[in-house]
C-alpha positions as CSV (number, residue, x, y, z in Angstrom):
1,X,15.3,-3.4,13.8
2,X,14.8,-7.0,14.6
3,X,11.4,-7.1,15.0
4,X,11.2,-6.1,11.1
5,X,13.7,-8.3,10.1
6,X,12.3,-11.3,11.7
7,X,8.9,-10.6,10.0
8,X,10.8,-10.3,6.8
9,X,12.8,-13.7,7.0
10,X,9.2,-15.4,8.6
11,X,6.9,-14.8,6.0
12,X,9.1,-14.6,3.2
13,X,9.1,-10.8,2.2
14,X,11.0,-9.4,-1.3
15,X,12.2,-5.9,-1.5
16,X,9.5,-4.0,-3.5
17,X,10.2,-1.8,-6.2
18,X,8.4,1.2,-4.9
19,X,10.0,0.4,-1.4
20,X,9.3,-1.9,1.5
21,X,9.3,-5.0,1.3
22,X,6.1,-8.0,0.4
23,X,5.2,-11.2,-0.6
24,X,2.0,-11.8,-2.7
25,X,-0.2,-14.7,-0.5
26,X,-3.0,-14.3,-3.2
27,X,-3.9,-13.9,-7.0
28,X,-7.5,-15.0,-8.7
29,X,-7.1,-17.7,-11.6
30,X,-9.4,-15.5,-13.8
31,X,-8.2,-12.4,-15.2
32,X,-9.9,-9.6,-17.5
33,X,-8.5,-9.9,-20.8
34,X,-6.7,-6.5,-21.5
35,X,-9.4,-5.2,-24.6
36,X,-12.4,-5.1,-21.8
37,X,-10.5,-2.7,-19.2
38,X,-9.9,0.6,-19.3
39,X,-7.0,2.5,-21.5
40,X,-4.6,2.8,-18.4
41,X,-4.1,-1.0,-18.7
42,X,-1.6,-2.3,-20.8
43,X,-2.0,-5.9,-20.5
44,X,-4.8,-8.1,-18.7
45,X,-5.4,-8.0,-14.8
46,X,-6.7,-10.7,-12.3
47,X,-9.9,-10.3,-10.7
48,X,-8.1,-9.8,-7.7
49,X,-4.9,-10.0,-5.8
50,X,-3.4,-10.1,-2.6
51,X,-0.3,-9.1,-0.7
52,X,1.7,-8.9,2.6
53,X,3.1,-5.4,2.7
54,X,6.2,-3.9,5.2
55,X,7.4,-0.7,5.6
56,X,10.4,-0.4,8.0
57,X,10.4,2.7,10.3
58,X,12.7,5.7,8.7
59,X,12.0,3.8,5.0
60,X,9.7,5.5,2.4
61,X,7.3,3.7,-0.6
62,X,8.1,6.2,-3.4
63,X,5.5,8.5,-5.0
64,X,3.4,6.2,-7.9
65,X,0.5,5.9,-9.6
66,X,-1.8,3.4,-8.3
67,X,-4.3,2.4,-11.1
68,X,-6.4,-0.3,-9.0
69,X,-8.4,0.2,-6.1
70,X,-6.6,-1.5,-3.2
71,X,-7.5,-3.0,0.3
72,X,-5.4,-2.0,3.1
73,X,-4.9,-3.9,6.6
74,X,-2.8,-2.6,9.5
75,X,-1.4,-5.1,11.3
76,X,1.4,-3.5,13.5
77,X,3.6,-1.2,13.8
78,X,3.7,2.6,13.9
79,X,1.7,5.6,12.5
80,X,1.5,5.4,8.4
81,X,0.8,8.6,6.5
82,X,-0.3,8.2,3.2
83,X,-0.4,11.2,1.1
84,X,-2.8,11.5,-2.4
85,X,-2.0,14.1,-5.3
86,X,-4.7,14.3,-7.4
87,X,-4.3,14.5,-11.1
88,X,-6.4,17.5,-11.6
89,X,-4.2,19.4,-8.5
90,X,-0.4,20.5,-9.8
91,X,2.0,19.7,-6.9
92,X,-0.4,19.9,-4.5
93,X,-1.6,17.2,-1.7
94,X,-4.7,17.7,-1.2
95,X,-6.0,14.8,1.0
96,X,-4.2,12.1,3.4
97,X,-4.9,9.2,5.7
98,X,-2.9,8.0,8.6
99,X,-3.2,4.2,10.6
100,X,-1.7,3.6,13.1
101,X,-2.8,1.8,17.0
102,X,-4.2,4.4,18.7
103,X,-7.4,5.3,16.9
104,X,-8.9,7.7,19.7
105,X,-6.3,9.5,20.7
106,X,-6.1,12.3,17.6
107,X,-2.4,13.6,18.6
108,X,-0.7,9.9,18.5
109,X,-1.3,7.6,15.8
110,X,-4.7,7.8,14.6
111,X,-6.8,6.5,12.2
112,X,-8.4,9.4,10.3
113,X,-8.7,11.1,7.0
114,X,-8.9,14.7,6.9
């Protein structure tokens, strides 16, 4: 996949440890110092953060516990289903979100939640 590659190389990307591959283009010079944030937290955060994200077609980002909201852009490529398993529901996904190009067309890659 060229195309992926090429993005890669261009801005830099490192595989990530959940999967994919990203480069972080932002991160505030203020952070919250760890005693003021909630007990899920194990050290201190930046106010905020930023980061190029790539998924290559066929490739997964495993299953993990995200403890920060997060911001999502789509700039390219196919559909991406993201699937949620919430704490209180045992192995069971109970909500999901797809982006993708075609937002109207609800058979093709869509951009819904359900």
């Amino acid at each position: 996949m060229q195309k992926a590659k090429d993005l890669i190389d261009h801005y830099k990307l490192e595989a990530h440890p959940e999967g994919g591959y990203y480069r972080e283009t932002y991160r505030s010079t203020e952070a919250i110092v760890h005693t003021a944030l909630p007990g899920r937290f194990i050290g201190e955060r930046s106010f905020s953060t930023a980061i190029y994200f790539l998924l290559e077609k066929g490739s997964f980002s495993a299953f993990h516990r995200i403890k920060s909201d997060e911001c999502w852009h789509f700039y390219s490529g196919g559909c991406l289903l993201v699937h949620i398993i919430y704490k209180n529901v045992v192995l069971r996904i109970s909500d999901w979100f797809m982006w993708g190009w075609n937002i109207y067309d609800k058979a093709s890659s869509s951009s819904r939640t359900r």
